[in-house]
DRENTORRO-800471 format. One record per residue (C-alpha): residue in one letter; x, y, z. Coordinates in pm, 1 decimal. Example, Ala and Ser with C-alpha at 12.3 -4.5 7.8 and 13.67 -1.06 7.14 Angstrom:
// DRENTORRO-800471
+----+----------+----------+----------+
! aa !        x !        y !        z !
+----+----------+----------+----------+
!  a !   1230.0 !   -450.0 !    780.0 !
!  s !   1367.0 !   -106.0 !    714.0 !
+----+----------+----------+----------+
END
This chain:
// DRENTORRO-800471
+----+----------+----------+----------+
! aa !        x !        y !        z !
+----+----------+----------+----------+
!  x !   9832.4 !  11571.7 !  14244.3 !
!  x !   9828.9 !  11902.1 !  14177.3 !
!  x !  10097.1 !  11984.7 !  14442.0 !
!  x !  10332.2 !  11823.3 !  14228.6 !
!  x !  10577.7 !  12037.9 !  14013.8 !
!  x !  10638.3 !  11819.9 !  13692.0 !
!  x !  10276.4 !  11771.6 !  13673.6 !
!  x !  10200.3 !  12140.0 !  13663.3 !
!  x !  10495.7 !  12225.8 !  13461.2 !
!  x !  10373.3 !  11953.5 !  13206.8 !
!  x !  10014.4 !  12054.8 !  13220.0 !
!  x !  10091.2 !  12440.3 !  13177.8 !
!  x !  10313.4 !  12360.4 !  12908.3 !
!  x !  10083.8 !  12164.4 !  12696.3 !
!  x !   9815.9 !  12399.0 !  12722.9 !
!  x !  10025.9 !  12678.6 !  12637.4 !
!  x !  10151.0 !  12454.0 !  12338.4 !
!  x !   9746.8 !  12336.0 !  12288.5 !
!  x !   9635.2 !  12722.7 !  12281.0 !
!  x !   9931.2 !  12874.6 !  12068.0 !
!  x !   9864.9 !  12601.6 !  11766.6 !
!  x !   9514.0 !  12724.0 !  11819.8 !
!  x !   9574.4 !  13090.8 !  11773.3 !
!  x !   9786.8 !  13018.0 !  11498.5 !
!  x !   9534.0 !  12779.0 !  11290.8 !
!  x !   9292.8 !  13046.9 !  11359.7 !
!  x !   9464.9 !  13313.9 !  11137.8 !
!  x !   9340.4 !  13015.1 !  10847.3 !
!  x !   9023.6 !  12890.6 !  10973.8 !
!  x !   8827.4 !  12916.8 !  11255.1 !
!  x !   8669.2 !  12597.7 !  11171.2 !
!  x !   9016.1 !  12448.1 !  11244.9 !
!  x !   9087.7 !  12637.8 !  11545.1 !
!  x !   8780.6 !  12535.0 !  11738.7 !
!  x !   8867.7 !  12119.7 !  11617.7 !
!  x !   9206.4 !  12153.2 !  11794.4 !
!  x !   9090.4 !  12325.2 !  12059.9 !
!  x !   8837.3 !  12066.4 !  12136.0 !
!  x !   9064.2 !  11757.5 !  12067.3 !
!  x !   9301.4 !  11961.7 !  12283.6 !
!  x !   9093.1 !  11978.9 !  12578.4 !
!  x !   8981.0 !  11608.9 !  12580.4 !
!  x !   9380.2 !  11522.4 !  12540.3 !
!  x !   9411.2 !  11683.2 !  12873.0 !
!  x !   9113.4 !  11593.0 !  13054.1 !
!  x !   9197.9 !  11252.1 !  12957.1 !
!  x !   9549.3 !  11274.4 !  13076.6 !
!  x !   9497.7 !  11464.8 !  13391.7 !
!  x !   9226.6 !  11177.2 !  13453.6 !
!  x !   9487.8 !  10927.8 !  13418.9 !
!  x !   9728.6 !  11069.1 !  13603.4 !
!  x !   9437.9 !  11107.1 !  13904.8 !
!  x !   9401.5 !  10703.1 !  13844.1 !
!  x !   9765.8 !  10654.3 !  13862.3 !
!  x !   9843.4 !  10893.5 !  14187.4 !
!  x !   9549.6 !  10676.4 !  14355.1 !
!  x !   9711.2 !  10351.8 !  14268.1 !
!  x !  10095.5 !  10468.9 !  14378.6 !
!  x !   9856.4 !  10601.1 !  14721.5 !
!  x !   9705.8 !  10289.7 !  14771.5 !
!  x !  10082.4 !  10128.3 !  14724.5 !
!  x !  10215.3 !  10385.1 !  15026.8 !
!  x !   9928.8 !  10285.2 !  15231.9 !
!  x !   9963.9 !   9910.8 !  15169.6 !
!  x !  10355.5 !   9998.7 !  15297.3 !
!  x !  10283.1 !  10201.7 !  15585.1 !
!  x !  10050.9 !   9967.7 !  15699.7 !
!  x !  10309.0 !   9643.9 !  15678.3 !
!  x !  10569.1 !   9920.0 !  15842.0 !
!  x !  10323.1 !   9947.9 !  16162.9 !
!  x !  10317.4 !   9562.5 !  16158.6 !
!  x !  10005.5 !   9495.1 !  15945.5 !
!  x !   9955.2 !   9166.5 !  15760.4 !
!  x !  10087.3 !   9129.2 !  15413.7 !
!  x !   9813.0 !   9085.0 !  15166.5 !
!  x !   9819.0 !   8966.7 !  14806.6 !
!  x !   9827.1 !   9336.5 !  14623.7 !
!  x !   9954.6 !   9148.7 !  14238.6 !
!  x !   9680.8 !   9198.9 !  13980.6 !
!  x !   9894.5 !   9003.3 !  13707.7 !
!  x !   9842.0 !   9263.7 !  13441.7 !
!  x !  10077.8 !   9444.5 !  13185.6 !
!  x !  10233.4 !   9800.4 !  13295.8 !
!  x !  10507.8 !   9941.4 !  13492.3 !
!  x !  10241.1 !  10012.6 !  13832.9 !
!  x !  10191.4 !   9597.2 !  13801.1 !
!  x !  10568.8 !   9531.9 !  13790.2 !
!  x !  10622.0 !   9777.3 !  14093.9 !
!  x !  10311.6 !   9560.9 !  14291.0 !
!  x !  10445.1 !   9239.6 !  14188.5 !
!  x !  10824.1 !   9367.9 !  14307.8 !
!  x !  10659.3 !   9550.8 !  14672.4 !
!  x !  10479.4 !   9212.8 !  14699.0 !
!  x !  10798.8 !   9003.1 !  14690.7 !
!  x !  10978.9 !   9217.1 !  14902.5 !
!  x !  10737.9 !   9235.5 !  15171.2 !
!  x !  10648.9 !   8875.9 !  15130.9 !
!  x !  11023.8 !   8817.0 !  15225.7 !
!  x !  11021.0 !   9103.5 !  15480.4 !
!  x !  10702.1 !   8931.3 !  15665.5 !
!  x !  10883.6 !   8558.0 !  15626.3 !
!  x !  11228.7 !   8686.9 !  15768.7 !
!  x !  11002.2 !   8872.9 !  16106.0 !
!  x !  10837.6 !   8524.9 !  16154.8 !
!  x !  11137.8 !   8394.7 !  16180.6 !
!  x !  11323.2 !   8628.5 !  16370.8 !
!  x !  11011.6 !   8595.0 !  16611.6 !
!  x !  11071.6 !   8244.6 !  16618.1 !
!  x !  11431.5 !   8233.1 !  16695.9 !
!  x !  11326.4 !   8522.9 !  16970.0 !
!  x !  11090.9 !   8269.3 !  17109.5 !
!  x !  11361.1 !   8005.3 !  17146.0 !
!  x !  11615.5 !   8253.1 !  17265.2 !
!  x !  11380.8 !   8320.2 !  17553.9 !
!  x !  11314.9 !   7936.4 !  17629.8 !
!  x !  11703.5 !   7856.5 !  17590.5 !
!  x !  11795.1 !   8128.8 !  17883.4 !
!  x !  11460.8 !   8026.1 !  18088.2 !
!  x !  11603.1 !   7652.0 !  18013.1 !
!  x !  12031.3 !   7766.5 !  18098.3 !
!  x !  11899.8 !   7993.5 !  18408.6 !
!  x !  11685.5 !   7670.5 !  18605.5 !
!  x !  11958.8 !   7424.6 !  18537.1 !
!  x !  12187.5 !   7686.1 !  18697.1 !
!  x !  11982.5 !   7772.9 !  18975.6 !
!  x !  11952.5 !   7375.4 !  19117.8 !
!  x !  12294.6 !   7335.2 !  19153.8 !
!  x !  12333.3 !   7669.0 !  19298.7 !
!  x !  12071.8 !   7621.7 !  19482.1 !
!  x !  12219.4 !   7305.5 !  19659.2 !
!  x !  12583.5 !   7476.5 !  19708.0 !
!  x !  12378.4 !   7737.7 !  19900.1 !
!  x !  12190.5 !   7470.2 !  20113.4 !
!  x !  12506.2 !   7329.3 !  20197.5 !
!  x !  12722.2 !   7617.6 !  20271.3 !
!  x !  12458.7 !   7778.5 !  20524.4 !
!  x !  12474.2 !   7404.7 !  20685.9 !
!  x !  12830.5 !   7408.6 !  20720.8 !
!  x !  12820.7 !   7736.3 !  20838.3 !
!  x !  12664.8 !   7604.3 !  21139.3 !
!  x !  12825.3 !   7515.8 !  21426.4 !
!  x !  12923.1 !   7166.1 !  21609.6 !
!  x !  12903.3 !   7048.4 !  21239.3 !
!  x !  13067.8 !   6703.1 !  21264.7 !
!  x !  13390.5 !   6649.5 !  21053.9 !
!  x !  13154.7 !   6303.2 !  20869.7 !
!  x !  12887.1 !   6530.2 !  20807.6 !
!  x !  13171.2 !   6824.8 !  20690.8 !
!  x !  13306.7 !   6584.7 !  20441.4 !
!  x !  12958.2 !   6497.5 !  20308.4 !
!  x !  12876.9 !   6816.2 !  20270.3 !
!  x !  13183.7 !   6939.8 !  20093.2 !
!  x !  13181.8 !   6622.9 !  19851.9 !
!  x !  12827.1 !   6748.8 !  19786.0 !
!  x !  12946.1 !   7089.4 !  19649.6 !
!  x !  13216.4 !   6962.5 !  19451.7 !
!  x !  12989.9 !   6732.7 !  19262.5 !
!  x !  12759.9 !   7042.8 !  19238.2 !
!  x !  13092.4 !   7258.1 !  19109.3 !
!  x !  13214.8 !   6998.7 !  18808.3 !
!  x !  12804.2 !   6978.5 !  18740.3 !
!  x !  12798.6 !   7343.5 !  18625.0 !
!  x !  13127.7 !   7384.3 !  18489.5 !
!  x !  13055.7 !   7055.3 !  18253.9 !
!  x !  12713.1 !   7227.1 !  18192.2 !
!  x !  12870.6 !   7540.4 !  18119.1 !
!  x !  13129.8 !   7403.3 !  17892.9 !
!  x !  12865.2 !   7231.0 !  17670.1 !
!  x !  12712.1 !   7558.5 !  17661.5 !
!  x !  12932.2 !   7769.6 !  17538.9 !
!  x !  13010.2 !   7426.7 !  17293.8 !
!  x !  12675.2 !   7419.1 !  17185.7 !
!  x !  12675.9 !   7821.4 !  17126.4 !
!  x !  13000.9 !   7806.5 !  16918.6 !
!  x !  12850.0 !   7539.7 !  16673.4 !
!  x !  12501.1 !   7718.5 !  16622.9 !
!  x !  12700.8 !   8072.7 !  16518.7 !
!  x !  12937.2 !   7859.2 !  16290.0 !
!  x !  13264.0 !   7961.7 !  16444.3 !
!  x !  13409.9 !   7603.8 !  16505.9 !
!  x !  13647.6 !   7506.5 !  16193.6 !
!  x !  13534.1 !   7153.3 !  16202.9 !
!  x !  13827.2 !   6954.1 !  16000.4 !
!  x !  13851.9 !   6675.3 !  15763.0 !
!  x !  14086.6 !   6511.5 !  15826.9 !
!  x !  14133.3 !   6127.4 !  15750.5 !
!  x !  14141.2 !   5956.2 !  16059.2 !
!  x !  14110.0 !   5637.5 !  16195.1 !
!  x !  13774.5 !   5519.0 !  16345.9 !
!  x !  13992.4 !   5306.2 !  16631.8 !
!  x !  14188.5 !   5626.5 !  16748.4 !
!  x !  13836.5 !   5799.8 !  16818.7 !
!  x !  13670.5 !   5550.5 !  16958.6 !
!  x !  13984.3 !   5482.9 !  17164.2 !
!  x !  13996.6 !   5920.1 !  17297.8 !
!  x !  13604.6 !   5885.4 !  17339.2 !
!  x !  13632.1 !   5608.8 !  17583.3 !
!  x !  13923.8 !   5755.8 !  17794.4 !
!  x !  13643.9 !   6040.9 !  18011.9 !
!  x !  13445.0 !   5727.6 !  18137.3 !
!  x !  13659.0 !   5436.0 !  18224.1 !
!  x !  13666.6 !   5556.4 !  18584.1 !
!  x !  13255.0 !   5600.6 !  18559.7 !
!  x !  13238.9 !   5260.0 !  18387.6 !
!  x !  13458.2 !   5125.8 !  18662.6 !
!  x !  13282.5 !   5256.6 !  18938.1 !
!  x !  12954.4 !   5092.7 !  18822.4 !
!  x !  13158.4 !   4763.8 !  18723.4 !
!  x !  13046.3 !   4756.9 !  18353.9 !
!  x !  13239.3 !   4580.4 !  18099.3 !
!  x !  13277.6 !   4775.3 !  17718.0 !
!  x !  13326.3 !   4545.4 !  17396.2 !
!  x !  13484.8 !   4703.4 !  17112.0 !
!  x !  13455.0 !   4519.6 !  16761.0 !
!  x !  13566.1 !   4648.9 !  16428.4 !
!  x !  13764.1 !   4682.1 !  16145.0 !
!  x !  14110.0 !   4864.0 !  16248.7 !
!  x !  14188.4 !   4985.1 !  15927.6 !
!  x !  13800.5 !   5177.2 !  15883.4 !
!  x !  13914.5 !   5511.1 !  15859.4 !
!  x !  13647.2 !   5844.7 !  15852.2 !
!  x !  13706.1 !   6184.9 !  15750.7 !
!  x !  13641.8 !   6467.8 !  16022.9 !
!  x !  13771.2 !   6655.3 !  16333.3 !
!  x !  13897.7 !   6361.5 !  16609.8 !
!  x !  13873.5 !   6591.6 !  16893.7 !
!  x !  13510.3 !   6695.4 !  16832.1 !
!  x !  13369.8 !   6363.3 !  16678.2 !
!  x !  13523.3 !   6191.3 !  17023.5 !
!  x !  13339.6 !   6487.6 !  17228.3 !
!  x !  13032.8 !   6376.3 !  17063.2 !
!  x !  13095.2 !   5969.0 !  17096.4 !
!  x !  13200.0 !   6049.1 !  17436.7 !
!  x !  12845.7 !   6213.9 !  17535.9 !
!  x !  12669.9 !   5902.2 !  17378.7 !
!  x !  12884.8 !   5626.2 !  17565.2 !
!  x !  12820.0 !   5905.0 !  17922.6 !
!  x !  12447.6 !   5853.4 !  17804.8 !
!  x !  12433.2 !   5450.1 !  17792.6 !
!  x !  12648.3 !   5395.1 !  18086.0 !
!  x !  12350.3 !   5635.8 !  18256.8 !
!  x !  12106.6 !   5432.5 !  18151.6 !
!  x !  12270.0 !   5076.9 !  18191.3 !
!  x !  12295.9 !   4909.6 !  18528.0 !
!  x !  12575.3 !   4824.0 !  18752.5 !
!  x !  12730.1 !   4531.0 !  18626.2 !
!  x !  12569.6 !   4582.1 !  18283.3 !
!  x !  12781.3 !   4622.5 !  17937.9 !
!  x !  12826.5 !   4814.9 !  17632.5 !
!  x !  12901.4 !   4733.1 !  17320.5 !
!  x !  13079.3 !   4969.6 !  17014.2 !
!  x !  13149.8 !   4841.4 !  16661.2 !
!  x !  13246.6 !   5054.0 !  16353.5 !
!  x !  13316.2 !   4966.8 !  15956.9 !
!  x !  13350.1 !   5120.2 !  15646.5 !
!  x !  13224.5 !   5094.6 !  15280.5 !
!  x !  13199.2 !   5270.2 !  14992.5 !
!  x !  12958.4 !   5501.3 !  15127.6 !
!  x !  12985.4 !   5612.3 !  15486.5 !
!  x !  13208.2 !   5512.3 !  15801.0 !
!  x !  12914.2 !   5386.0 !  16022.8 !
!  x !  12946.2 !   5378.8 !  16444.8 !
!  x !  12748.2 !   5164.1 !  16643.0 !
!  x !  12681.6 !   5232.6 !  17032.4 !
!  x !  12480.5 !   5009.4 !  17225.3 !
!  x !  12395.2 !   4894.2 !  17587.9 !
!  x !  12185.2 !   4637.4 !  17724.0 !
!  x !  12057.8 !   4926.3 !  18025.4 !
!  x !  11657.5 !   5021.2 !  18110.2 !
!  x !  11606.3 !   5168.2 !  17741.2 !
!  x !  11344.9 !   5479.5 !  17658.6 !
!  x !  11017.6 !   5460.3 !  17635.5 !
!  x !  10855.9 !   5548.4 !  17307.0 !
!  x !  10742.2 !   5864.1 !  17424.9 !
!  x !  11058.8 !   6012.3 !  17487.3 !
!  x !  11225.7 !   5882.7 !  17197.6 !
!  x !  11159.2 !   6138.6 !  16950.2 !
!  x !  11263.2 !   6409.5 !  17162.1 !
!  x !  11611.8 !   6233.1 !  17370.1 !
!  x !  11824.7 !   6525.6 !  17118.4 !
!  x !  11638.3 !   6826.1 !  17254.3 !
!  x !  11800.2 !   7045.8 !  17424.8 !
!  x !  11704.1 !   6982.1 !  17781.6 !
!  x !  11494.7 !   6717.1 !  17751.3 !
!  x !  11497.3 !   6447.2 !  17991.8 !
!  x !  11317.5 !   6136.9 !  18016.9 !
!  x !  11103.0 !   5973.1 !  18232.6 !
!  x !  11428.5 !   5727.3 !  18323.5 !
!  x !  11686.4 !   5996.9 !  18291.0 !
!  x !  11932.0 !   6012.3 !  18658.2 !
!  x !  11880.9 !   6364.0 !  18841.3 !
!  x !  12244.2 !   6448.0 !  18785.0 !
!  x !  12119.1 !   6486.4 !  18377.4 !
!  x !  12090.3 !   6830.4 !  18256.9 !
!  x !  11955.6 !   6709.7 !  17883.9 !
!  x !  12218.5 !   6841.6 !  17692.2 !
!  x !  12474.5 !   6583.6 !  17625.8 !
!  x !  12304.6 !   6435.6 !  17334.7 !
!  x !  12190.8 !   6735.6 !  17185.3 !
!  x !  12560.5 !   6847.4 !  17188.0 !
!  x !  12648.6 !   6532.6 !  17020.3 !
!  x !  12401.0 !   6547.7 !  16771.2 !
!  x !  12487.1 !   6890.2 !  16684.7 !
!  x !  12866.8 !   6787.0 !  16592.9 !
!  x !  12785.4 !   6538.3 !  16424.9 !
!  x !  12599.7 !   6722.8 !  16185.9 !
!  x !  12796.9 !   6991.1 !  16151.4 !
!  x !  13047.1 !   6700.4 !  15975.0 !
!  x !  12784.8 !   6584.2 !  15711.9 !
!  x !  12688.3 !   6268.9 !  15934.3 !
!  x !  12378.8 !   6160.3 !  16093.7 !
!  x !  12254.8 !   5982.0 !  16390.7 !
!  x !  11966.5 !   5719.5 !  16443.0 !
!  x !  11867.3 !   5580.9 !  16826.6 !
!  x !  11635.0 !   5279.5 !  16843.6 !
!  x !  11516.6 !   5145.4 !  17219.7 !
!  x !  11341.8 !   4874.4 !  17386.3 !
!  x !  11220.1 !   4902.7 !  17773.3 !
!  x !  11406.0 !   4638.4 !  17955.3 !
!  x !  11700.1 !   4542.0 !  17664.9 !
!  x !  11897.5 !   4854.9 !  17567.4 !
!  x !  11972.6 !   5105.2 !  17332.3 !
!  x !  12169.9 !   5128.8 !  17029.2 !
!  x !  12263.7 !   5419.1 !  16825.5 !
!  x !  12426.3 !   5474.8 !  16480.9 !
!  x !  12633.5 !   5708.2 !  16314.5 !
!  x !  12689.0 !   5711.8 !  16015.4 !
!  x !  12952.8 !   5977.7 !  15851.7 !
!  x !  12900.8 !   5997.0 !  15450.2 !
!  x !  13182.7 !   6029.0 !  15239.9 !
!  x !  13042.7 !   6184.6 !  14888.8 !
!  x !  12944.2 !   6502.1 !  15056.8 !
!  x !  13274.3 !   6564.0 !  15243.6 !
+----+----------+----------+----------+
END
């Protein structure tokens, strides 16, 4: 305290002010002279006092924010009185409150950072993995041509595995950082349905299911028609997974007042109720999800259609199917 300039400035000048009145009054009375003096002296004991009780508080304040600088807890320092030293608590408080919230969450978003690259770096490595196998066997030799052609359809499926998986990566990484102009754009329902289905007639083919399209061709929705097909396009991949050969899939749409709602079922295997809650995390796969799955397809989906006010719903039964709904709102376009 005493180190400080103003404060001994201040001090030596009312002192200097204290004994000069005192010299003065004492050229009148000495009576007088000894009552200012006296009043004098208690005037500054009491102030430097105070100003002890206030350098204490301000030290306690620069301890409380060294300590939440080395990564301390933040603890309640408000005493919800009048004064400037209680607005400056209440104010440090608020700020370091926020400070401490906004580390959590950077710790958080750290933490799923680290599980999102553990998560991208195994799905890589199987694939790899099994391009690597396969290469060192055809590097063999007396390899016959049968076994050459298995082995080379093998790596291809391995290639367009991790170049869909890294495509829905960088997707998925473009939508969390907020750099895809989603539009809104009145569209009709039938035209994305219609581009969703075109990626998978040659899977649904292949496994000889039949699709069934019902709905009002004049329900229009307001979005982006490439992305909101990406999305329907992941869900319909995801049924046709999960639906037999020789099984079918149904789509219907409509509009109201409301929302433009889609409906995707299939009458496959269904999830269990213990997967269900988590089928839109990233990476998640179920108990009846195919090898070939990475986990991401949905998540993708759900992720779009978010990002255009709408919402999806999944409901399952083992043994009958899956539906989901989607349901794009109009007021808060």
């Amino acid at each position: 305290m005493f180190r400080n300039k103003e404060f001994n400035v201040f001090l030596f000048i009312t002192i200097g002010v204290s004994l000069l009145f005192a010299v003065i009054i004492a050229f009148f009375s000495y009576v007088f002279a000894s009552v200012v003096l006296f009043v004098s002296s208690i005037l500054i004991v009491s102030f430097v006092l105070y100003t002890k009780w206030r350098y204490r508080e301000i030290e306690q304040l620069a301890e409380y924010l060294r300590n939440i600088a080395a990564g301390g807890q933040s603890f309640d320092i408000r005493d919800n009185q009048e004064g400037e030293l209680s607005i400056l608590k209440n104010e440090i408080y608020k700020v370091t409150l926020m400070l401490s919230e906004k580390s959590a969450g950077l710790q958080r978003e750290k933490t799923k950072l680290t599980d999102a690259i553990s998560d991208i770096s195994h799905q890589l490595k199987t694939p790899l993995t099994s391009m690597m196998m396969m290469t060192d066997l055809l590097a063999q030799p007396n390899v016959p041509e049968k076994r050459q052609q298995e082995f080379l359809h093998h790596i291809q499926t391995q290639i367009d595995r991790l170049e869909w998986l890294v495509s829905a990566l960088l997707k998925m990484a473009k939508i969390d950082t907020g750099t895809v102009p989603f539009k809104k754009e009145k569209i009709r329902v039938q035209t994305v349905v219609n581009k969703a289905i075109e990626p998978v007639e040659i899977q649904m083919e292949l496994k000889e299911q039949l699709i069934s399209i019902n709905g009002d061709g004049n329900a229009y929705m307001y979005g982006d028609l490439n992305w909101t097909a990406e999305a329907l396009t992941n869900i319909i991949k995801n049924c046709i997974e999960h639906t037999p050969t020789g099984g079918k899939l149904f789509i219907s749409f409509l509009e109201n007042a409301l929302f433009t709602e889609i409906t995707i079922a299939d009458n496959g295997i269904g999830i269990s109720k213990e997967d269900l809650p988590y089928i839109f995390k990233r990476f998640y796969k179920g108990k009846n999800t195919s090898e070939d799955s990475v986990g991401i397809g949905l998540a993708l989906a759900r992720s779009i259609i978010q990002n255009q006010k709408g919402d999806i719903e999944v409901e399952s039964e083992i043994g009958k199917g899956t539906t989901f709904t989607i349901k794009f709102y109009k007021q808060l376009i």
